[in-house]
C-alpha positions as CSV (number, residue, x, y, z in Angstrom):
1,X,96.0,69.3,123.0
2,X,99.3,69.8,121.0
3,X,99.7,73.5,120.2
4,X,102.4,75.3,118.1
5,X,103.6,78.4,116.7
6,X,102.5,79.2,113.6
7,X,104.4,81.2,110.7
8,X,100.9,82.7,109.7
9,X,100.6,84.8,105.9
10,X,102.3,88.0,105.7
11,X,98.9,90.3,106.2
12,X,98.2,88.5,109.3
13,X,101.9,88.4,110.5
14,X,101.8,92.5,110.1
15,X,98.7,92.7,112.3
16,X,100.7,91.0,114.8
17,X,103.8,92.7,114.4
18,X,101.6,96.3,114.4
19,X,101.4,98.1,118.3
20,X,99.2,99.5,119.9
21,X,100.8,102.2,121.9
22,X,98.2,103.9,123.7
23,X,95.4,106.6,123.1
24,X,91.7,105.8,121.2
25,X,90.6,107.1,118.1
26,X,87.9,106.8,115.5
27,X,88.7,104.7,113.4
28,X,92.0,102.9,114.6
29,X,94.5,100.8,112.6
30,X,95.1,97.7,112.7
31,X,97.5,96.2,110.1
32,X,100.0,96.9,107.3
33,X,99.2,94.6,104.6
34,X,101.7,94.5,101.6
35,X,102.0,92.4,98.5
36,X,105.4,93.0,96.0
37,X,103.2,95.9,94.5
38,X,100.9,97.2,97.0
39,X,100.7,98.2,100.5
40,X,97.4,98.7,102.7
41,X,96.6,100.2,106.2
42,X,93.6,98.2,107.2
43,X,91.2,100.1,109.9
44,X,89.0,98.6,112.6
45,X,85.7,99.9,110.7
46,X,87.1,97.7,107.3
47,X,88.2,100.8,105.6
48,X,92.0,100.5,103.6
49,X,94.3,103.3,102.9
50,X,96.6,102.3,99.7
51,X,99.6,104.3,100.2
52,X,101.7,102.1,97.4
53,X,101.1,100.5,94.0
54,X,103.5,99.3,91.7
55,X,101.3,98.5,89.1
56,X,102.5,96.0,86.0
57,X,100.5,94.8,82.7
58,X,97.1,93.2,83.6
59,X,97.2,94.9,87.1
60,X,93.5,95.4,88.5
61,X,93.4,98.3,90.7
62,X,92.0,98.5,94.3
63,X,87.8,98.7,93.4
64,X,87.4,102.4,94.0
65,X,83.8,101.3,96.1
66,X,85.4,98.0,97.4
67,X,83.2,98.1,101.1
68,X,84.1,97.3,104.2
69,X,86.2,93.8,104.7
70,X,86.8,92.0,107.9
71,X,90.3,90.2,106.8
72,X,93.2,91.3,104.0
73,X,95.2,88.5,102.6
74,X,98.3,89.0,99.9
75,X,100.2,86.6,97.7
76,X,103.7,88.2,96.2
77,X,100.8,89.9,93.0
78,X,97.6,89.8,94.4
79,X,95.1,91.2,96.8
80,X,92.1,89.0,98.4
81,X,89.7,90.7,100.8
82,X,87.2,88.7,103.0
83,X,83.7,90.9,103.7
84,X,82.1,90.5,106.5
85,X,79.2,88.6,105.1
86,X,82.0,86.2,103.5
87,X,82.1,87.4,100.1
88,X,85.6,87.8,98.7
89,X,86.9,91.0,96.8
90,X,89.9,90.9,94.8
91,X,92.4,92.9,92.9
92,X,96.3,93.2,91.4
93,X,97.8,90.8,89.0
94,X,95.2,89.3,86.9
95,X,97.5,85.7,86.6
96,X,98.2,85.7,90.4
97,X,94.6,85.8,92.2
98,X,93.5,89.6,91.5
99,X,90.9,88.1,88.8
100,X,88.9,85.7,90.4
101,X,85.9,86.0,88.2
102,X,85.8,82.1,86.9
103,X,85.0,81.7,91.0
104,X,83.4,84.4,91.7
105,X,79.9,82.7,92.6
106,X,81.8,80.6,94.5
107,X,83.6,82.9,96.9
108,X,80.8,83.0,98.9
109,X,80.3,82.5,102.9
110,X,84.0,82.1,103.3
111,X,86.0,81.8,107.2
112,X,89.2,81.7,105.8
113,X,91.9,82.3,102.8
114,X,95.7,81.6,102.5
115,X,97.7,82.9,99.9
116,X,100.3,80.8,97.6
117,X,103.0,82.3,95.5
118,X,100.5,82.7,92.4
119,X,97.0,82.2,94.1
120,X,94.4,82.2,96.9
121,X,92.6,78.9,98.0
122,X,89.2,79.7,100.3
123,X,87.5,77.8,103.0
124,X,84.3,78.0,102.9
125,X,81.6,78.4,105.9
126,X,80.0,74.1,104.6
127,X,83.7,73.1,104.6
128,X,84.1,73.5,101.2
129,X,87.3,74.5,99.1
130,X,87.8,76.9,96.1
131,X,90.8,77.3,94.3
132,X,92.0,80.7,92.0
133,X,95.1,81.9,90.4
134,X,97.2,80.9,88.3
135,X,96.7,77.1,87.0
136,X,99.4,74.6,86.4
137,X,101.2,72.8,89.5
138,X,99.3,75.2,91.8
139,X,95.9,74.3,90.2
140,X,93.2,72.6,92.2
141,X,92.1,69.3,90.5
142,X,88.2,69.4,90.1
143,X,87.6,65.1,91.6
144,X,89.8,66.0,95.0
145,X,87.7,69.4,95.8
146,X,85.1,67.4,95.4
147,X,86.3,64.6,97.8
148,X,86.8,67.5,99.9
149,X,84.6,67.7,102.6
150,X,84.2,68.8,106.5
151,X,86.8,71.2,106.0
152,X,87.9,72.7,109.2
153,X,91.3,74.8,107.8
154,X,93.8,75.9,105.3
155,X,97.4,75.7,105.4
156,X,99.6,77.1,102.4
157,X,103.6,77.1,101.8
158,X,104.7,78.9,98.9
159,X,103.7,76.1,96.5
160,X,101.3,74.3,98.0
161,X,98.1,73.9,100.2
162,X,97.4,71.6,103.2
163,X,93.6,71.0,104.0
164,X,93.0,69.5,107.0
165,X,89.3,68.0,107.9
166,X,87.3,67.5,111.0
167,X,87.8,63.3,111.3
168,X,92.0,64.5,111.6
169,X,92.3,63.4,107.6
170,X,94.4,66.1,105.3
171,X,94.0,66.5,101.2
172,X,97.1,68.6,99.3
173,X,97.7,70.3,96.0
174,X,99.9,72.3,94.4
175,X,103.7,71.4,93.6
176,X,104.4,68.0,94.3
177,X,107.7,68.0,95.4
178,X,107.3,70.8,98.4
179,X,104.0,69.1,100.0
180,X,101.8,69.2,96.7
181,X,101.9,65.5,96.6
182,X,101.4,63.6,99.9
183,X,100.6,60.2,98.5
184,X,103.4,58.6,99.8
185,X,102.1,59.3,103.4
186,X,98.5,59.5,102.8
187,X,98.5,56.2,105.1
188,X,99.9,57.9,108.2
189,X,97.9,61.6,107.4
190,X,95.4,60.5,109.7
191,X,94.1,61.9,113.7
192,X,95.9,65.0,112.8
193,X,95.5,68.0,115.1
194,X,97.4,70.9,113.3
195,X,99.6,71.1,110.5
196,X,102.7,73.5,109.9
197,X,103.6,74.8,107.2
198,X,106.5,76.5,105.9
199,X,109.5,76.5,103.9
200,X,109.3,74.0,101.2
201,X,107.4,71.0,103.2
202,X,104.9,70.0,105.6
203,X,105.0,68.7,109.5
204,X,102.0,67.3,110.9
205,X,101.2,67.0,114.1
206,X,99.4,63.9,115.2
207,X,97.1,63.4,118.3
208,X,99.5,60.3,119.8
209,X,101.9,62.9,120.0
210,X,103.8,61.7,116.4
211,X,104.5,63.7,113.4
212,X,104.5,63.0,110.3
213,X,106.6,65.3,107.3
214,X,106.5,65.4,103.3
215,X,107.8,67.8,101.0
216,X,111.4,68.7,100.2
217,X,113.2,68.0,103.7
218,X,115.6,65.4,102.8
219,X,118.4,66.7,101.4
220,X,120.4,66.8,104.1
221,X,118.5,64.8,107.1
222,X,117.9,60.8,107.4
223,X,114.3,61.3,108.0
224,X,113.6,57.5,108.9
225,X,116.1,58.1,111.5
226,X,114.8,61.4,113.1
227,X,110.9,60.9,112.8
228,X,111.3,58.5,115.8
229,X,112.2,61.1,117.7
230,X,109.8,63.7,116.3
231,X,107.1,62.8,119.5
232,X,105.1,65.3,121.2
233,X,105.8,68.4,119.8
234,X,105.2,71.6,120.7
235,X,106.0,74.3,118.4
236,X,108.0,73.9,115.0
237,X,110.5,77.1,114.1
238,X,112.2,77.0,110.3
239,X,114.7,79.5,108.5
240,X,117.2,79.7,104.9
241,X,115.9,75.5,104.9
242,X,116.7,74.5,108.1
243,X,113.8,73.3,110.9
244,X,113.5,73.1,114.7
245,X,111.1,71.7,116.5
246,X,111.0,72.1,120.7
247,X,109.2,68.8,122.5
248,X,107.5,69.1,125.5
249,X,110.4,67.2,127.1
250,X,112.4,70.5,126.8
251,X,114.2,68.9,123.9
252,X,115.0,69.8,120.7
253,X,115.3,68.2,117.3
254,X,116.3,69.6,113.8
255,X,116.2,68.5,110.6
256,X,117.4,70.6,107.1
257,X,120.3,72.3,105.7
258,X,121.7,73.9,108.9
259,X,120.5,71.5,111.4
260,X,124.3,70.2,112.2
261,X,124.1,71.7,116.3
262,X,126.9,69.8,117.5
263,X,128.4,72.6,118.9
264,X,125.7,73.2,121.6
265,X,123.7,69.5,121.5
266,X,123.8,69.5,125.4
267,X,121.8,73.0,125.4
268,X,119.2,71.3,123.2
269,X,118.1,69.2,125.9
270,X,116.5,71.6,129.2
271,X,115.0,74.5,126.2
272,X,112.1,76.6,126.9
273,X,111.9,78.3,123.9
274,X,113.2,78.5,120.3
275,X,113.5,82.1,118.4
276,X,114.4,82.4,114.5
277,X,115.5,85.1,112.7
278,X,116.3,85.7,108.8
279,X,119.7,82.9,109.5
280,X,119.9,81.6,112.7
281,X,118.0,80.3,115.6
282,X,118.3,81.2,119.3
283,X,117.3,78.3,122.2
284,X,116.4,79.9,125.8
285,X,116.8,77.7,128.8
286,X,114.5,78.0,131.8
287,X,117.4,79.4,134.0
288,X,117.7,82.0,131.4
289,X,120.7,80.6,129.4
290,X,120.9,81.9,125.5
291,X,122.5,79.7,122.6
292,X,122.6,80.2,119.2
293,X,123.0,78.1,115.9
294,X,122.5,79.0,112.1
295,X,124.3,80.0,108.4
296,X,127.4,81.3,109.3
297,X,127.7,82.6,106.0
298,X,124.7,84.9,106.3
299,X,125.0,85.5,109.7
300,X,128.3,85.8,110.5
301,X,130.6,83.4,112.4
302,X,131.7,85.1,116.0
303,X,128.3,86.0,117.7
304,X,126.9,82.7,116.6
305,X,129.6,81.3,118.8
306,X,129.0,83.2,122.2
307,X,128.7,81.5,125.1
308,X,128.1,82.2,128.8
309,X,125.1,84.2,128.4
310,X,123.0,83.9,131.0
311,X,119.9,86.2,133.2
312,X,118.2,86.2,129.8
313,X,114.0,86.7,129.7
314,X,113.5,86.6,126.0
315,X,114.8,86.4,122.9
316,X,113.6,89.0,119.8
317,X,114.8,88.3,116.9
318,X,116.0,91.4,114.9
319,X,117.4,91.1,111.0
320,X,119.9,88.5,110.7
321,X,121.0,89.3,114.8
322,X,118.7,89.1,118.4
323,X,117.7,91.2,120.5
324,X,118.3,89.9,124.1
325,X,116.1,91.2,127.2
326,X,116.6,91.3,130.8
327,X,114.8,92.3,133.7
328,X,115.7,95.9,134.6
329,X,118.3,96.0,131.8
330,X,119.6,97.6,128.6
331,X,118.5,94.9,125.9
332,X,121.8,93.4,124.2
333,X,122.1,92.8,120.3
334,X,123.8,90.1,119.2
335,X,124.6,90.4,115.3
336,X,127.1,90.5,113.0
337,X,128.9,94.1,112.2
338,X,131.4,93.2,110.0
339,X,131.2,94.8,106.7
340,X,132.4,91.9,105.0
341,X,129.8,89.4,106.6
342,X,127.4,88.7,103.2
343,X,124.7,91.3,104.8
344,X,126.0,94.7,107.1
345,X,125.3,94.9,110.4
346,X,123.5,96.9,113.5
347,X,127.2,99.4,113.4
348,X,125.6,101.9,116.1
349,X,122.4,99.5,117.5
350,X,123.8,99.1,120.7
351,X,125.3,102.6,121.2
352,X,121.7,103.6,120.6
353,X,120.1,100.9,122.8
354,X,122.5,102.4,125.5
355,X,121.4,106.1,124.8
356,X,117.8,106.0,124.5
357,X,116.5,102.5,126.0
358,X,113.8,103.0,128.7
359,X,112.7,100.5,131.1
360,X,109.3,99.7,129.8
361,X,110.0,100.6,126.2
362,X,107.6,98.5,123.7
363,X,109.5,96.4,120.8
364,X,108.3,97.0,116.8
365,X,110.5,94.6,114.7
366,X,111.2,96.2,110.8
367,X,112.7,93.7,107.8
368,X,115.7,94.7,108.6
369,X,115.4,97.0,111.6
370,X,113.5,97.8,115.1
371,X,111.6,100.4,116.7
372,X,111.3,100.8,120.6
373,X,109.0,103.4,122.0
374,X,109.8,104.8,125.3
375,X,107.0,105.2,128.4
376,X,107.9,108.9,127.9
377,X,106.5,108.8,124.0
378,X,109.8,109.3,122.5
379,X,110.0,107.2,119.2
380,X,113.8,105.3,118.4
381,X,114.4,103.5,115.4
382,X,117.4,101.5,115.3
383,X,118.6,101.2,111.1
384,X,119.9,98.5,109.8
385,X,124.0,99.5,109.1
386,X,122.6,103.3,110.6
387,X,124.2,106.3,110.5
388,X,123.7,107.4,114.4
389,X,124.0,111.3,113.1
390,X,121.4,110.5,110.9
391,X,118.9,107.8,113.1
392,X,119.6,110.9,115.8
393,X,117.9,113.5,113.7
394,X,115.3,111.1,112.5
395,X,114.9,110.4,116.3
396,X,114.1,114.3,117.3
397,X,111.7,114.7,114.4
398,X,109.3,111.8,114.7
399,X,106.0,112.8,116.9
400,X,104.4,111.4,119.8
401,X,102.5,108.2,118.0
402,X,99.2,106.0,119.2
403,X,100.1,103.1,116.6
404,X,103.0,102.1,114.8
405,X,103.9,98.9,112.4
406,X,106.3,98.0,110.1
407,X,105.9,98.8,105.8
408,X,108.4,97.6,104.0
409,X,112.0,99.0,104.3
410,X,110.2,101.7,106.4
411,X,107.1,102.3,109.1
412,X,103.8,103.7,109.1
413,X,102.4,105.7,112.5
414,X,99.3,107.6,113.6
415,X,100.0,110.9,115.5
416,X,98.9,111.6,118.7
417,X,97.3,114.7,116.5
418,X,95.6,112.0,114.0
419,X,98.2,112.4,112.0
420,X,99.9,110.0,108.8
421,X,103.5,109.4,110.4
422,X,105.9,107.4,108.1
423,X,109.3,107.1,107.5
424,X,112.1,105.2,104.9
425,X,114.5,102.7,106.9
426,X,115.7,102.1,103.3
427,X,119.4,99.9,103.6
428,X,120.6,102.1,100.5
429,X,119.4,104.9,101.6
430,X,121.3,104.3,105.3
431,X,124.5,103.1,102.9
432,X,125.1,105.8,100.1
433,X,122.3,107.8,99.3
434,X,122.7,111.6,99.7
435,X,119.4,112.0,101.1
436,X,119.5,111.2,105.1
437,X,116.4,108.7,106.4
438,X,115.5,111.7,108.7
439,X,114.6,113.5,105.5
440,X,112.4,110.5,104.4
441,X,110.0,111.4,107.4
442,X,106.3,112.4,106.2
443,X,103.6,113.8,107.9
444,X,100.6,114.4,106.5
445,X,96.7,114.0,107.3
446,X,95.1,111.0,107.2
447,X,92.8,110.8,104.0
448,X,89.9,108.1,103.5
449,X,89.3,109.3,99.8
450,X,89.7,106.5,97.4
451,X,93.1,107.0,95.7
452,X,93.2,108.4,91.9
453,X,93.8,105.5,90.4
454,X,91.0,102.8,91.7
455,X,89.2,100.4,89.4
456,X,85.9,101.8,89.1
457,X,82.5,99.6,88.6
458,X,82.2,100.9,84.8
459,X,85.8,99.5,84.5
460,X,85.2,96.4,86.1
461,X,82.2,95.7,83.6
462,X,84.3,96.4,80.7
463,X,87.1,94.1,82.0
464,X,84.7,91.4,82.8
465,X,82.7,91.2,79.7
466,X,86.2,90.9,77.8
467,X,88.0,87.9,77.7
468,X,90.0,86.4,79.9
469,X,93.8,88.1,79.0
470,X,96.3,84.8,78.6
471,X,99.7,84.9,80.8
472,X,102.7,85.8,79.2
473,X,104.6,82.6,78.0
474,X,107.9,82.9,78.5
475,X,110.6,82.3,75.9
476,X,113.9,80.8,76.9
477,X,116.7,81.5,74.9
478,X,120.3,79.7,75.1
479,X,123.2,81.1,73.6
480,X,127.1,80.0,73.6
């Protein structure tokens, strides 16, 4: 069966990115979750510690007696909580998903929800699909979820939602133009086996081994041309508009804004794997042999051009750079330190890689920074354009930690002492502010008490017996 790697929504892709480092304790973390306005710590017994909000106009706050949930799902505004009996709890922008109250009997018995940039859809447990958030050309028309049957997943881009069912069919909504619309292949959407979804289209993956893609992926690509060669593949990679997809030949195809590989088309025939960062992609050979291709622009031009690097046994991708590991070795970064490349670079990464790095050390990727943690127990973070005086002393403050994941600009930890460990990785604050990271370091207990400002049940009976609050409508103005 065809198998590939999926870019899964941002709560989930935190509770991948979050390591466990070693010790036990009751209860234990296992995500960051973060929208634009809020961020969560999820724990293994369903409880959630908000440590941010950023609340706007028509903001519902976290339910102050919200119970335990099994899965946390975010849009850019919103909050949608799965329980473990399958209802669905939600709160934060009223327009974007955190009122759900015109579905609320509906959000019931539900495996699964993915987010879009304005709204939720949910799978139900009888294959069924519900729809809430904003409406317009995200809305879920009421004669299609009713053709919609035998539901067995969800798949969501920013603008749109993919549904596939259990005889291989798929159904989509949402903006046309980035996978919304699929009429135009309906004919050809059919023995599907999993769906990818990301950037601004689709790629289906069919059970001859052919794919099939819609959405906004032509702009630069003669897609008659290159679906011929789009047969039996394995996993599907995408950044900044650009696509690669690795066959199980070992070869690669790309399609998309950056997808001219000219430089390197011979590599893309014996690959093992593909890596993608925030502008660039890395291809691994089985002999261990690393090439790169991407936006030079965004990237930087001279790294993206190395050759001759070989004895490679993965490739992590860091920022807008990679992180290169070997057996036995000091890992290599491979990014752009120019300070006049359109983002700064890793200035001391590798001096610190060469300082601290431990064989064994365990790997947590930031936005735009990395953490290793030694065998020893010593923490590292490596700052995006860092000050090494300053990632030093940030370095000889941080405690022992039994977790640690990304949160934001920053990362959240547990203490070996139970302990709230966090700390700013902030690129202003690395760049000019007066205050060093090490002083952004907190440590604090770890407190289960719902936080002051939580939407309380008397609340939420005054909101809900109101009506419905209309979006803002935005007023354009044009002036000479």
């Amino acid at each position: 069966m065809l198998t590939h790697r999926i870019t899964w929504p941002k709560a989930l892709l935190a509770g991948m990115v979050a390591m466990q480092i070693s010790g036990c304790s009751e209860p234990q973390p296992m995500a960051i979750v973060e929208s634009n306005n809020e961020s969560l710590l999820q724990f293994d017994n369903g409880k959630l510690i908000q440590f941010k909000e950023k609340p706007s106009p028509q903001y519902r706050h976290i339910p102050c007696d919200l119970p335990a949930v099994n899965t946390v799902i975010t849009n850019d505004m919103a909050v949608a909580a799965i329980t473990p009996n399958g209802d669905v709890v939600t709160w934060g922008n009223s327009f974007s998903g955190g009122d759900s109250r015109e579905v609320t009997a509906e959000l019931k018995q539900v495996k699964q929800v993915v987010p879009v940039k304005e709204g939720f859809a949910a799978l139900r447990e009888d294959g069924t699909v519900v729809y809430w958030g904003r409406a317009g050309k995200l809305s879920l028309d009421k004669v299609l979820q009713s053709r919609m049957t035998n539901i067995t997943k969800l798949y969501a881009n920013r603008e749109a939602v993919a549904a596939l069912d259990a005889n291989g069919k798929v159904h989509t909504w949402g903006y046309g133009p980035e996978g919304g619309n699929s009429q135009h292949v309906q004919d050809k959407l059919f023995d599907v086996v999993d769906i990818f979804a990301e950037g601004r289209s689709f790629t289906a993956l069919k059970k001859d081994g052919s794919t099939v893609i819609w959405g906004q992926v032509e702009r630069s690509t003669n897609m008659k041309r290159l679906l011929p060669q789009l047969m039996d593949v394995v996993s599907v990679e995408y950044t900044q508009g650009t696509y690669a997809a690795l066959k199980k030949d070992g070869s690669v195809v790309t399609w998309g804004q950056s997808s001219d590989v000219y430089s390197i088309r011979s590599a893309l025939l014996d690959v093992a794997s593909i890596t993608s960062n925030s502008c660039a992609f890395a291809i691994l050979s089985p002999t261990g042999e690393a090439h790169f291709w991407g936006n030079e622009t965004n990237c930087g031009i001279d790294w993206l051009k190395q050759t001759d690097i070989k004895g490679v046994n993965s490739i992590v991708s860091v920022g807008t750079g990679f992180l290169l590991l070997r057996d036995n070795a000091v890992p290599q970064i491979l990014v752009d330190d120019s300070d006049y490349a359109y983002l700064y670079g890793f200035h001391y990464a590798q001096d610190i890689l060469n300082r601290y790095w431990q064989e064994g050390s365990k790997i947590t990727l930031g936005s735009a920074s990395f953490v290793f943690t030694r065998p020893d127990g010593k923490v590292v973070p490596v700052g995006y354009r860092a000050n090494l005086e300053n990632v030093e002393k940030l370095i000889a403050r941080i405690p022992r930690l039994t977790w640690l994941a990304r949160a934001g600009e920053g990362y959240v930890g547990i203490s070996e002492k139970g302990e709230w460990v966090s700390w700013s990785m902030n690129n202003e604050m690395f760049a000019k502010s007066s205050v060093p990271p090490a002083d952004s370091l907190v440590i604090k207990p770890l407190d289960f008490t719902p936080v002051a400002q939580c939407e309380t049940p008397e609340q939420r009976q005054v909101i809900l017996s109101q009506e419905r609050p209309k979006p803002e409508v935005k007023m354009w103005l044009f002036s000479e």
